[in-house]
C-alpha positions in Angstrom: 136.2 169.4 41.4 139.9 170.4 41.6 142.0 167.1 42.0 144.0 166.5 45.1 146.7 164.7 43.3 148.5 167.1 40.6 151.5 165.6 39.8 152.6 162.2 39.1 155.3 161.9 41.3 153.8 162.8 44.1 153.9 159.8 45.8 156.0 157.5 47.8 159.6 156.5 46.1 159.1 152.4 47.2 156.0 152.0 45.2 158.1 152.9 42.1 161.3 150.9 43.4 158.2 148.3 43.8 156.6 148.8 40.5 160.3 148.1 39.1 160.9 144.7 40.9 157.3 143.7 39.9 157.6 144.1 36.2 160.7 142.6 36.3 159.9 139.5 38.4 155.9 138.9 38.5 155.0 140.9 34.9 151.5 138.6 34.7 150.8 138.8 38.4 147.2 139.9 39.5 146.3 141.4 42.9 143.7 142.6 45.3 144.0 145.4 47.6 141.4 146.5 50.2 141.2 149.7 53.1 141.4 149.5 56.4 140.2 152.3 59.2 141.6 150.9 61.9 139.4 153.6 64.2 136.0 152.8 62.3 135.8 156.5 61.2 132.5 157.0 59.9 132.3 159.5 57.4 130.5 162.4 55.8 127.8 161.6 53.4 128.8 161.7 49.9 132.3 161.0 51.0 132.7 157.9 48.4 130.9 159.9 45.5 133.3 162.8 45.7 136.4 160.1 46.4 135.3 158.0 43.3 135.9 161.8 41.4 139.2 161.9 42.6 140.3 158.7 41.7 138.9 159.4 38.0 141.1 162.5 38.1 144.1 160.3 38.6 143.5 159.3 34.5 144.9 162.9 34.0 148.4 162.4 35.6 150.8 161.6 33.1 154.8 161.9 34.0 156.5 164.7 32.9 160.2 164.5 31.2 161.4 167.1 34.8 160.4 163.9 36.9 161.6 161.5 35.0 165.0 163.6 34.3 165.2 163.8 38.3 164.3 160.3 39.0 167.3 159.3 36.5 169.7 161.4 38.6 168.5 161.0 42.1 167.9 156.9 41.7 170.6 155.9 39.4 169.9 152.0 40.6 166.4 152.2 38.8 167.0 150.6 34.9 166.3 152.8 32.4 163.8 150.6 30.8 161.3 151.4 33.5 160.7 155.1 32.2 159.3 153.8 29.5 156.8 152.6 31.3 156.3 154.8 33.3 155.7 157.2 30.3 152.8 155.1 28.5 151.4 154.6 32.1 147.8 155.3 33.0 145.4 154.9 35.6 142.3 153.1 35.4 139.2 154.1 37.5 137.7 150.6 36.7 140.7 149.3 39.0 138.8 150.6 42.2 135.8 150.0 43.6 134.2 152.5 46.4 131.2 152.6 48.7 130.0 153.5 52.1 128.0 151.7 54.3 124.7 152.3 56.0 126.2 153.6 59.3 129.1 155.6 57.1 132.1 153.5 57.0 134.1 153.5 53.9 135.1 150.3 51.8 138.0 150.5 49.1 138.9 147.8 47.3 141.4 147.5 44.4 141.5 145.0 41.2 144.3 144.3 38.6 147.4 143.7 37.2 150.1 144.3 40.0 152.4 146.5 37.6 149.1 148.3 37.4 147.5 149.0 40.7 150.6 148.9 42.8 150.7 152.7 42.0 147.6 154.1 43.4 147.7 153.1 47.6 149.6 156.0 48.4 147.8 158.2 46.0 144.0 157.1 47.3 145.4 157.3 51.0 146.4 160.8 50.9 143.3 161.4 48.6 140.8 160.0 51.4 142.5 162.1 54.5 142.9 165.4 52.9 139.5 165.3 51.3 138.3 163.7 55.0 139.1 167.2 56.6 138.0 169.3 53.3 134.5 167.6 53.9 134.4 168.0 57.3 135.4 171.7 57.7 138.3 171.1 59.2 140.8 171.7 56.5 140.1 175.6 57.1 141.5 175.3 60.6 144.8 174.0 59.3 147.5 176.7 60.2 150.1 176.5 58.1 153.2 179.1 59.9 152.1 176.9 62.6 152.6 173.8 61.4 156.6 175.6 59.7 157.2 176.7 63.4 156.8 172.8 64.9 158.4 171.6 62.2 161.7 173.5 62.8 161.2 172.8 66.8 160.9 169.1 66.0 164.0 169.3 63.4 166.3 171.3 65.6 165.7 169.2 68.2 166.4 165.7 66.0 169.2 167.4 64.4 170.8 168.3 68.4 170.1 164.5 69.3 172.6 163.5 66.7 169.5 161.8 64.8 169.6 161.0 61.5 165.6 161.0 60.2 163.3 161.5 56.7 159.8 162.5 55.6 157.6 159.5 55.6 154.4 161.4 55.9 152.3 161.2 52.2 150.3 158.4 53.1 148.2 160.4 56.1 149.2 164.0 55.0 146.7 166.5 56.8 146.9 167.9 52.6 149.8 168.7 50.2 150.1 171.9 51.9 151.2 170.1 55.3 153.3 167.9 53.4 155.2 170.6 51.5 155.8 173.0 54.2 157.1 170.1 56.4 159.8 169.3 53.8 160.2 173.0 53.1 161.0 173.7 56.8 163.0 170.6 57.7 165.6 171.3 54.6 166.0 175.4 55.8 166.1 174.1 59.8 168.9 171.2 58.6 170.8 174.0 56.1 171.6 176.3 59.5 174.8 173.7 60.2 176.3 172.5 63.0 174.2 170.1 63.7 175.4 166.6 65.0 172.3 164.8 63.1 171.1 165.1 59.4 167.9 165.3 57.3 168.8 163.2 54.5 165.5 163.7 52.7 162.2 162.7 51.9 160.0 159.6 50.7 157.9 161.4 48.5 159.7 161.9 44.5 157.6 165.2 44.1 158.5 166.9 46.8 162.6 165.7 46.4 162.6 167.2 43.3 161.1 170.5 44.3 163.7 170.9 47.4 166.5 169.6 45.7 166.3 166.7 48.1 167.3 162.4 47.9 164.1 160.7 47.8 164.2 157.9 50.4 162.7 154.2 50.6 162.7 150.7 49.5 159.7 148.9 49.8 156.6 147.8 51.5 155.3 145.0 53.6 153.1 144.7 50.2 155.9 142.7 47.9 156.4 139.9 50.5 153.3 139.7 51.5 152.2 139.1 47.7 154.7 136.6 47.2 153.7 134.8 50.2 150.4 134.5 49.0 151.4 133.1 45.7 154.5 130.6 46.6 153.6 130.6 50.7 154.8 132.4 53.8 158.1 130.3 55.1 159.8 131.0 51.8 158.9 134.2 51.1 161.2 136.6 52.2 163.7 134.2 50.8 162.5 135.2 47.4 161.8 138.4 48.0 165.5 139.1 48.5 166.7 137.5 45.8 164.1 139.2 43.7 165.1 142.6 44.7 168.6 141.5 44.5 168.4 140.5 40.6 166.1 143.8 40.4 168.3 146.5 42.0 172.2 144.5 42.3 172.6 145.5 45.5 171.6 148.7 45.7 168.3 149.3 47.8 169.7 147.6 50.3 167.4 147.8 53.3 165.4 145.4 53.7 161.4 145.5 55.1 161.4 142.7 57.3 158.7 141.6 59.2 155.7 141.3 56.8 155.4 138.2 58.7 157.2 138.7 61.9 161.0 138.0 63.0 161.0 134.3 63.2 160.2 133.3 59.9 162.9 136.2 58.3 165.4 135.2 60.7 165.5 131.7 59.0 165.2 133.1 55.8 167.9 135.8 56.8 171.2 133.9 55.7 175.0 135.4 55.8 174.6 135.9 52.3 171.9 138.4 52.5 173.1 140.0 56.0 176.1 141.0 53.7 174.0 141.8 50.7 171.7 144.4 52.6 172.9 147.2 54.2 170.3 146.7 57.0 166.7 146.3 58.2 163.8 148.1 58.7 161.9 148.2 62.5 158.2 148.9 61.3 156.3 147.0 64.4 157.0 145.6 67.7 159.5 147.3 70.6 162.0 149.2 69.4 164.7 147.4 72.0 163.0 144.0 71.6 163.9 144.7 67.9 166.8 145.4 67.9 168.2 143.1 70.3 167.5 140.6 67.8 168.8 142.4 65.0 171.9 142.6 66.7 171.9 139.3 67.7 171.2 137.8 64.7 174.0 139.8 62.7 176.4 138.6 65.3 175.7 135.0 65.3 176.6 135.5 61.7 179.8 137.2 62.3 178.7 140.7 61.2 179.7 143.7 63.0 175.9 145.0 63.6 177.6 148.6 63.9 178.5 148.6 60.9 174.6 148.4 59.6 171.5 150.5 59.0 168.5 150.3 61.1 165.8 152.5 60.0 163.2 152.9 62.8 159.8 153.9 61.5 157.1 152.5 63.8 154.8 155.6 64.5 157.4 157.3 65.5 157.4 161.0 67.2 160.1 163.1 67.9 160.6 161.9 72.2 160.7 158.1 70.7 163.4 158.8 67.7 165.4 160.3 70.3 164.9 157.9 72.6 165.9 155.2 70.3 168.8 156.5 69.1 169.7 156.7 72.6 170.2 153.5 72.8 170.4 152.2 69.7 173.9 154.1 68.2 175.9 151.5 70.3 174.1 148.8 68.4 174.0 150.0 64.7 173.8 153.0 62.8 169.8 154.1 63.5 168.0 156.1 61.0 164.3 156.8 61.5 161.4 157.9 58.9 158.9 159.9 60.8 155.7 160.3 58.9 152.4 161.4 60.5 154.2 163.3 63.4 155.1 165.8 60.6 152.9 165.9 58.3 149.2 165.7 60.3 150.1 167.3 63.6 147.9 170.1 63.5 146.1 171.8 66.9 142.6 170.3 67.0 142.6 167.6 64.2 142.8 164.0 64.9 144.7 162.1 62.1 143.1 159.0 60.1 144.2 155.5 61.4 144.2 154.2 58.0 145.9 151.5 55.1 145.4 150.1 52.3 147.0 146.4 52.2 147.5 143.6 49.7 144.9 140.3 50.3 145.2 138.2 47.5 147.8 137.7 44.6 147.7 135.1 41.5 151.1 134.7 39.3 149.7 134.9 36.1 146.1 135.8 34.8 145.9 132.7 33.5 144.7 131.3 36.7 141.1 130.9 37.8 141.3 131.9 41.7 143.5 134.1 43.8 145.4 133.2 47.0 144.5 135.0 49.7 147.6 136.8 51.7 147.8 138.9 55.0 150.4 141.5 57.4 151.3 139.6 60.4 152.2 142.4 63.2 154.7 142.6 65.5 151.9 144.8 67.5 149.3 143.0 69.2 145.9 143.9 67.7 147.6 145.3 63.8 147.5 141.8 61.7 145.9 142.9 58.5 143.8 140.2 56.4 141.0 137.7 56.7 140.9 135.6 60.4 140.9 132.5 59.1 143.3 133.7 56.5 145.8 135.3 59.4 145.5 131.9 61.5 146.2 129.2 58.4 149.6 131.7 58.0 150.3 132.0 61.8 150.2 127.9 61.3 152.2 127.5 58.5 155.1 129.0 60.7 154.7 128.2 63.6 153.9 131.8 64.5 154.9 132.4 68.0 156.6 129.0 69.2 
């Protein structure tokens, strides 16, 4: 079987800016990980067979000096001491468990050191979606001078609107191939000039380097939602900012905040941080409800919100970025990532409604249980984590009142 993944650094720049703050912060910590298909896609037999192939392919990829040369230049707030690991590093098929059920569904789950397994969600999720369509046929229906053509309509228009947008698209790629010619026709579209808005790049380090592009991103909902697990939900975002401010001094300084919803962060978000960070990320909820209270909450610390970044990224299409940014350059300075509108919009194919999200963390190794964790949505219906697990955290702050 060919492998899906071929290079190292195709993958998603915040699980490395992750990886980082992890080593640097929670070195012993131990976490679980488990997949969600939201849509209860059932899938072809022999899916988990061939999938459990792929991810023993993965023990192949090792990081080439090119990528780590780039990464150096392109993310000069990543310390240098993190190459090294990154050079001795190695996946482990032992870390991942796979099966399907009687009726089809797939189950993922993932076991180990943080440092460790924190590298393989984006890798597995574009794994399981491109080899979903290669199983099912539909991969040979993917037209590819199609999918340049929308790209460049979606891009000019985004570029007119005075939008300022990224790749976010690895994680439900229809392939590689979608992925690449996406980032290969938003650069050329963006390089015409003249344009009021700006493609400033992509998430995915590969890809950057191949284009001459930044690679974009921060983090995940994955590092507070581990921390809240180990030290509890009210503080965590506290100490998730001051990790990632020890971590990166400053730089990286957008912050992912609603792992467990507004509230909570809000209290946590003091005048010291709101200057610290040059802004927040809108992953759930309404855009305007969002913002509103972005705004609101930077002026009731005396901050100009105008002069901070909002990145917009909640399944966003080309009608809602402009939309948003619409409304929202009065506010702030909007940005948006725009992922599976690029990458997986293909005549005829139906993209996968799926994640892989972090259940359970321990600090150290040394402990006998884990504590289990959870995603608290802004969108009704898209918590992520055990019931009884989601309601003792809903509880603990007063989710809601």
């Amino acid at each position: 079987m060919k492998p899906i993944i071929t290079h190292f650094t195709d993958d998603d720049l915040y699980k490395f800016t992750m990886c980082c703050a992890v080593i640097d912060n929670f070195p012993r910590a131990r976490v679980r990980y488990a997949f969600t298909d939201r849509d209860g896609t059932v899938y072809p037999a022999g899916f988990a067979e061939r999938l459990t192939e792929q991810i023993a392919l993965l023990e192949e990829l090792v990081i080439t000096d090119e990528e780590i040369d780039f990464m150096k230049r392109s993310c000069p707030y990543i310390p240098h001491w993190f190459y090294n690991y990154l050079k001795g590093y190695r996946f482990n098929r032992r870390w991942v468990s796979v099966r399907q059920d009687d009726e089809g569904h797939l189950h993922v789950d993932f076991k180990g050191s943080w440092a460790d397994t924190i590298l393989l969600e984006v890798k597995v999720l574009a794994i399981i979606s491109e080899l979903y369509y290669r199983m099912t046929g539909q991969a040979a229906t993917l037209d590819y001078a199609e999918c340049y053509r929308r790209t460049c309509l979606k891009a000019e228009r985004l570029l007119e609107a005075g939008c300022v947008f990224s790749d976010f698209g690895t994680r439900r790629r229809a392939s590689f191939e979608a992925e690449d010619t996406v980032v290969r026709a938003l650069k050329e579209c963006s390089e015409a000039g003249g344009w009021d808005g700006r493609f400033v790049g992509t998430s995915n380090v590969y890809l950057a380097m191949k284009y001459g592009l930044t690679p974009v991103g921060t983090m995940a909902h994955e590092f507070v939602a581990a921390i809240g697990g180990m030290y509890g939900p009210q503080m965590a975002n506290h100490l998730a900012m001051e990790c990632w401010r020890a971590t990166f001094r400053g730089a990286l300084g957008t912050y992912l905040y609603d792992t467990f919803g507004w509230e909570i962060f809000s209290l946590n978000f003091s005048e010291d941080f709101a200057n610290l960070f040059k802004g927040l990320r809108v992953d759930s909820g309404d855009n305007r409800e969002q913002l509103r209270k972005i705004v609101d909450k930077y002026r009731s610390l005396g901050i100009d919100p105008r002069t901070k970044q909002v990145i917009f990224s909640n399944a966003l299409d080309t009608d809602r970025a402009i939309e948003i940014q619409r409304f929202a350059r009065e506010y702030c300075q909007p940005s948006f990532g725009i992922g599976t509108h690029f990458t997986n919009d293909f005549e005829g194919i139906r993209p996968l409604n799926i994640v892989i999200k972090l259940t359970a963390a321990k600090i150290t190794e040394a402990w006998p249980f884990y504590n289990d964790t959870c995603k608290l949505s802004e969108d009704d219906g898209k918590h992520t984590g055990k019931p009884e697990v989601i309601a003792r955290f809903q509880e603990a702050i007063n989710w809601k009142v």
